[in-house]
N, CA, C and O of each residue as an XYZ file, in Angstrom:
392
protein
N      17.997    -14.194      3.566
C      17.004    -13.199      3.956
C      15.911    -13.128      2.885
O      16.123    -13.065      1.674
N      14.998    -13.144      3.342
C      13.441    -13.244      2.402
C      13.782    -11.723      2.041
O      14.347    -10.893      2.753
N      13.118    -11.536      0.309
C      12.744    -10.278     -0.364
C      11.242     -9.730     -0.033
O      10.220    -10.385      0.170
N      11.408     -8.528     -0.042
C      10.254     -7.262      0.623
C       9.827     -6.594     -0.651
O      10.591     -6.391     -1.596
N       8.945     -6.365     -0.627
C       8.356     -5.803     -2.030
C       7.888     -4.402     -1.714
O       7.126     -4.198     -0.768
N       8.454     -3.169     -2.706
C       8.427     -2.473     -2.187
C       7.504     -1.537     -3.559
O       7.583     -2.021     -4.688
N       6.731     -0.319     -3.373
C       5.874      0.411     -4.529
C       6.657      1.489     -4.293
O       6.717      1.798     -3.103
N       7.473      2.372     -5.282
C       7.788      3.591     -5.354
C       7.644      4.644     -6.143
O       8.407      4.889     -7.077
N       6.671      5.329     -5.828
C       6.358      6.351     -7.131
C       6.658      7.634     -6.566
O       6.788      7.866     -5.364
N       6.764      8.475     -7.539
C       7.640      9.634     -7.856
C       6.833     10.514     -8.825
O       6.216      9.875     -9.677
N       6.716     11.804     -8.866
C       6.574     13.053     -9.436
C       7.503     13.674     -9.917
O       8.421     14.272     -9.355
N       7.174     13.482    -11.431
C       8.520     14.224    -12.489
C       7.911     15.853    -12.446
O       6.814     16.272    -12.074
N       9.060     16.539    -12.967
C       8.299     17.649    -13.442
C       7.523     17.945    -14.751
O       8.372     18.020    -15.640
N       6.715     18.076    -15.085
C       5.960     18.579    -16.553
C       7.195     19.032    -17.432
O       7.467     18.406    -18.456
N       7.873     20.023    -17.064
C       8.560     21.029    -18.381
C       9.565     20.243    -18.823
O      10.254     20.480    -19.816
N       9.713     18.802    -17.711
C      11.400     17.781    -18.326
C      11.235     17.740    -20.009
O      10.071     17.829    -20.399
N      12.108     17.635    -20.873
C      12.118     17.462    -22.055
C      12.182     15.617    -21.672
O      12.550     15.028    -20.656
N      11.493     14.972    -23.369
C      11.083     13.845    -22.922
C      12.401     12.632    -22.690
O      12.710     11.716    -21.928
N      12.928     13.388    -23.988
C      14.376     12.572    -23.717
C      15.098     12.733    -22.058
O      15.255     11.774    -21.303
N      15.381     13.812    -21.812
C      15.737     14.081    -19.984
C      14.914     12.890    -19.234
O      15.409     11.918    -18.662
N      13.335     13.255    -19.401
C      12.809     12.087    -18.514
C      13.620     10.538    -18.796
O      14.475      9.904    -18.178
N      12.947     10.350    -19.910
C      13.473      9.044    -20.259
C      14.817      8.766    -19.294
O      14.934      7.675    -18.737
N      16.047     10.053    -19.093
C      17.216      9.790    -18.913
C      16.931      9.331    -17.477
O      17.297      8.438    -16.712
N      16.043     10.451    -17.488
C      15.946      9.823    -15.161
C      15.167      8.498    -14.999
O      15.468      7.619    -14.190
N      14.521      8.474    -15.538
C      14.094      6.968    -15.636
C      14.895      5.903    -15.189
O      14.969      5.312    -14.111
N      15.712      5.749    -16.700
C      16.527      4.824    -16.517
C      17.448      4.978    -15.146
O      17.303      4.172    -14.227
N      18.361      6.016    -15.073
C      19.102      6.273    -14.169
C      18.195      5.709    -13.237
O      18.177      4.478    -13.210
N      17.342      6.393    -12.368
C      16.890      5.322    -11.023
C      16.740      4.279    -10.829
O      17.079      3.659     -9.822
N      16.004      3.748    -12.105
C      16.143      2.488    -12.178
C      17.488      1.225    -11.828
O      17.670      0.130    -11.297
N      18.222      2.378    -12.601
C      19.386      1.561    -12.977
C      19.914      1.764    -11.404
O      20.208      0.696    -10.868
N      20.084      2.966    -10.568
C      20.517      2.987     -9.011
C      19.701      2.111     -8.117
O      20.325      1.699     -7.140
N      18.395      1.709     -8.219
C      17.730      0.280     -7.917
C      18.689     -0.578     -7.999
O      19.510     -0.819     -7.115
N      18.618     -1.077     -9.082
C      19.468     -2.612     -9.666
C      20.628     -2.675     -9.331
O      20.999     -3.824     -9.090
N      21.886     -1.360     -9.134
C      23.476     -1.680     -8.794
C      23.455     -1.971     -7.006
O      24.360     -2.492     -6.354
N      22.469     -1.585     -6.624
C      22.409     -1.933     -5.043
C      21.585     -3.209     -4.620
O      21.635     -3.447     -3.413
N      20.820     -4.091     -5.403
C      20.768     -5.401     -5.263
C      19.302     -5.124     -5.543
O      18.766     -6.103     -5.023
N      18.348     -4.385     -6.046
C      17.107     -4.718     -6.293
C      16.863     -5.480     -7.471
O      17.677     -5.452     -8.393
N      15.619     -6.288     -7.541
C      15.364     -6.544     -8.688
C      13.933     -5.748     -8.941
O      12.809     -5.812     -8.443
N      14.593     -4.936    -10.017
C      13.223     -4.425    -10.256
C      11.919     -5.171    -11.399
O      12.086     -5.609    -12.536
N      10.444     -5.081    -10.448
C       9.675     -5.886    -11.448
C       9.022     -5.249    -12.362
O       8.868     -5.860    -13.420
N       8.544     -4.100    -12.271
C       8.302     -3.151    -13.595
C       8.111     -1.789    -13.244
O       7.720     -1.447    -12.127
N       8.440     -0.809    -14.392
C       8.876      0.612    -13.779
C       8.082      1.765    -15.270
O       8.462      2.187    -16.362
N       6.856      1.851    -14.427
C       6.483      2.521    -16.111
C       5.755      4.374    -15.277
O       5.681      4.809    -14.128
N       5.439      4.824    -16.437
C       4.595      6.057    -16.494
C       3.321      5.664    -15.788
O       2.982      4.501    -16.008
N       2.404      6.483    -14.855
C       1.069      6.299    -14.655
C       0.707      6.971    -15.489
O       0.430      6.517    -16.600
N       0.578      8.640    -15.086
C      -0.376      9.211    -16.152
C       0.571     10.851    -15.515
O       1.359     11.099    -14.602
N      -0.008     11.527    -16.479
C       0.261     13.205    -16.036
C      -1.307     13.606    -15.075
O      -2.463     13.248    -15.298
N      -0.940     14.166    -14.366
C      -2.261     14.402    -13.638
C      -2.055     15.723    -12.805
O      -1.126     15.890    -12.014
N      -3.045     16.641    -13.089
C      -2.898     18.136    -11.936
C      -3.352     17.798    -10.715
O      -4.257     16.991    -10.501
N      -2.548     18.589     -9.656
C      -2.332     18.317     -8.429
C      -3.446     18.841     -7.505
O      -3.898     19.712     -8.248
N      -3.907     18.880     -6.819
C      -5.042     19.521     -5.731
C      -4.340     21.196     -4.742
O      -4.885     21.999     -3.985
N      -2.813     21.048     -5.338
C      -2.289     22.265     -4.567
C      -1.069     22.292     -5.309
O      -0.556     21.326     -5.874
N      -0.530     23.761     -5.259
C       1.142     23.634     -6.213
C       2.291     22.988     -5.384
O       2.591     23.319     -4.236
N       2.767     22.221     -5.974
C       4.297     21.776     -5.859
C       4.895     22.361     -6.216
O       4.694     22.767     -7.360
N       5.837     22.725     -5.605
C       7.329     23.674     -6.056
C       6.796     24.527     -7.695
O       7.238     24.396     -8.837
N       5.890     25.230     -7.241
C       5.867     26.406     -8.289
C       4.964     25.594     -9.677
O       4.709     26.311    -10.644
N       4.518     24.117     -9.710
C       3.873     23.626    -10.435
C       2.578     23.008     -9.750
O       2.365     22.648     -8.593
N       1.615     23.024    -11.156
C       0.153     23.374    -10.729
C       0.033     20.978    -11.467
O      -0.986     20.320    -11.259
N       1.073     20.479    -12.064
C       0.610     19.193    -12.559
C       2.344     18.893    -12.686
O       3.295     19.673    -12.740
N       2.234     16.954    -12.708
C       3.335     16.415    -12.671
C       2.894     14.937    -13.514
O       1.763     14.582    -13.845
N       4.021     14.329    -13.695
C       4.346     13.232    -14.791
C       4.140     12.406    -13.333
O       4.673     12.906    -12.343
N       3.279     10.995    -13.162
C       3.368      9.844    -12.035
C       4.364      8.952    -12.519
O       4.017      8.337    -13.527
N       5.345      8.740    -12.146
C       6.042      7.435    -12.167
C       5.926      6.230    -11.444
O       6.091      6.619    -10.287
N       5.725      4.875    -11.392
C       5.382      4.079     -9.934
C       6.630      2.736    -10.490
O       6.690      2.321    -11.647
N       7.471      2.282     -9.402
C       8.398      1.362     -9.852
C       8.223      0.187     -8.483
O       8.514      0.474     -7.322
N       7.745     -1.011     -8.883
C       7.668     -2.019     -8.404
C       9.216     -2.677     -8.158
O       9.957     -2.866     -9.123
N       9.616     -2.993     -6.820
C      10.986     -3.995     -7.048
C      10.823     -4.848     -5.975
O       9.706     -5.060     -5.503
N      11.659     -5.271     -5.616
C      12.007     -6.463     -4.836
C      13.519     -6.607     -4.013
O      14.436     -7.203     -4.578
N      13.681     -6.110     -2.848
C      14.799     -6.097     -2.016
C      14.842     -6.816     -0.926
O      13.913     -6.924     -0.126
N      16.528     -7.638     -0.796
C      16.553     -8.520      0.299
C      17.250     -7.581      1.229
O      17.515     -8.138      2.294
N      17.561     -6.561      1.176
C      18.492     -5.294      1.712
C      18.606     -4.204      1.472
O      19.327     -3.917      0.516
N      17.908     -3.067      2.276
C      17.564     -1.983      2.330
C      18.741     -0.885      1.622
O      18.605      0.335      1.540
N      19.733     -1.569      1.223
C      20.755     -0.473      0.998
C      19.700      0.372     -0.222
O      19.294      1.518     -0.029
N      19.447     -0.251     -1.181
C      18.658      0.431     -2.902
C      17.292      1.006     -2.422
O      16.732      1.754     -3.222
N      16.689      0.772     -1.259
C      15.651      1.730     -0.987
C      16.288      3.144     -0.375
O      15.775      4.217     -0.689
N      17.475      3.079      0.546
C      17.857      4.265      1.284
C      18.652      4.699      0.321
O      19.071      5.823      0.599
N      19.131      4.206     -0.924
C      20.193      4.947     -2.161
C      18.891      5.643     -2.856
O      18.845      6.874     -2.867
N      18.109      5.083     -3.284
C      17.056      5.835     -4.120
C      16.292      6.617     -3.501
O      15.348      6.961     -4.211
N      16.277      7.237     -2.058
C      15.216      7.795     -1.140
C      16.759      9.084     -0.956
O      16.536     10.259     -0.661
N      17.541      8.797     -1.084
C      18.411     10.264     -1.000
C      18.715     10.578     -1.955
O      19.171     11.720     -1.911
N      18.717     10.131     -2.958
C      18.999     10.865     -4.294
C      18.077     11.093     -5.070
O      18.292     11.167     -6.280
N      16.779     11.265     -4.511
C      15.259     11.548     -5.030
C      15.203     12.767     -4.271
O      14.594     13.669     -4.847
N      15.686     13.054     -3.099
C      15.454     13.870     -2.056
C      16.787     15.141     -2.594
O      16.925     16.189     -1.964
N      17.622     14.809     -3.773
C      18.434     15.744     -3.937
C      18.007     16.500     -5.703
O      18.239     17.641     -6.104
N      17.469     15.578     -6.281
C      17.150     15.590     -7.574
C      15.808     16.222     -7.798
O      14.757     15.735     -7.382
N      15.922     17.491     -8.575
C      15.770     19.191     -8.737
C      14.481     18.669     -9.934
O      13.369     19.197     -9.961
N      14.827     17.777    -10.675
C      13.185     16.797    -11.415
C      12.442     16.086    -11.049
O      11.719     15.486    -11.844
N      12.352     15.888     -9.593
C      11.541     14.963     -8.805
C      11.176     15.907     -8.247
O      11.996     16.781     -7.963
N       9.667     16.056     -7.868
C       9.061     17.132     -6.564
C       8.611     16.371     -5.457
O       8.955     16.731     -4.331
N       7.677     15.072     -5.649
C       7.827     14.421     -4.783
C       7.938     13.030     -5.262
O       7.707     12.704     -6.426
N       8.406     11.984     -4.052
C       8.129     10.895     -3.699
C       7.903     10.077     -2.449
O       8.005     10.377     -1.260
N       7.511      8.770     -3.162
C       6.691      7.696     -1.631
C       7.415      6.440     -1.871
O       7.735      5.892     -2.926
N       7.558      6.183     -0.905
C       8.141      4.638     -0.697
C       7.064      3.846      0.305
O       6.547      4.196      1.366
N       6.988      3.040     -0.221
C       5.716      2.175      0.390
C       6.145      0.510      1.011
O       5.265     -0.133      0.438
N       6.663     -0.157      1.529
C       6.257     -1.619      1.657
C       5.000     -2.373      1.542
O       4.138     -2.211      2.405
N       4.802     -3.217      0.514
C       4.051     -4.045      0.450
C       3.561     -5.421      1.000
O       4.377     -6.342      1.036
N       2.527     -5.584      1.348
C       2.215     -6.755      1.786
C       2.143     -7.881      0.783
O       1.223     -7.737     -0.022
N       2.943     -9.061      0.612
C       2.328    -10.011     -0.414
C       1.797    -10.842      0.132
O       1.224    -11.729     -0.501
């Protein structure tokens, strides 16, 4: 099965302490990779205030993580446990065209 390239970025909260972030970081990352992604790079965009409040915040940390899946299991593992996780306000999952 051919790999799908997929863009996923995410909204941390501002008040995370940096070490915490760092921790979720990795952690998603790392729930990417045990379900068969390969991830191609996973960094910070920028902090940026929002045009309307999110959950009681007026600005959020951008995260954006590039990977590569031959099997949807690591997009639907990382899309419910983003959807449960109380330091994420939002996220997007995107497919890419290459």
């Amino acid at each position: 099965m051919a790999q799908v390239h997929y863009e996923i970025t995410y909204i941390i909260k501002p008040d995370i302490a940096e070490e915490d972030k760092k921790a979720l970081i990795e952690r998603f990352d790392k729930v990417l990779k045990d379900n068969g992604a390969e991830v191609v790079d996973s960094k910070d965009w920028q902090k940026r205030r929002f045009a309307y409040e999110i959950g009681g915040y007026n600005e959020g940390t951008y995260h954006i993580i590039n990977v590569k899946v031959s099997e949807q299991t690591a997009i639907n593992e990382f899309d419910r446990l983003a959807k449960i996780d109380d330091s994420i306000l939002r996220h997007m999952i995107i497919r890419r065209e290459d």
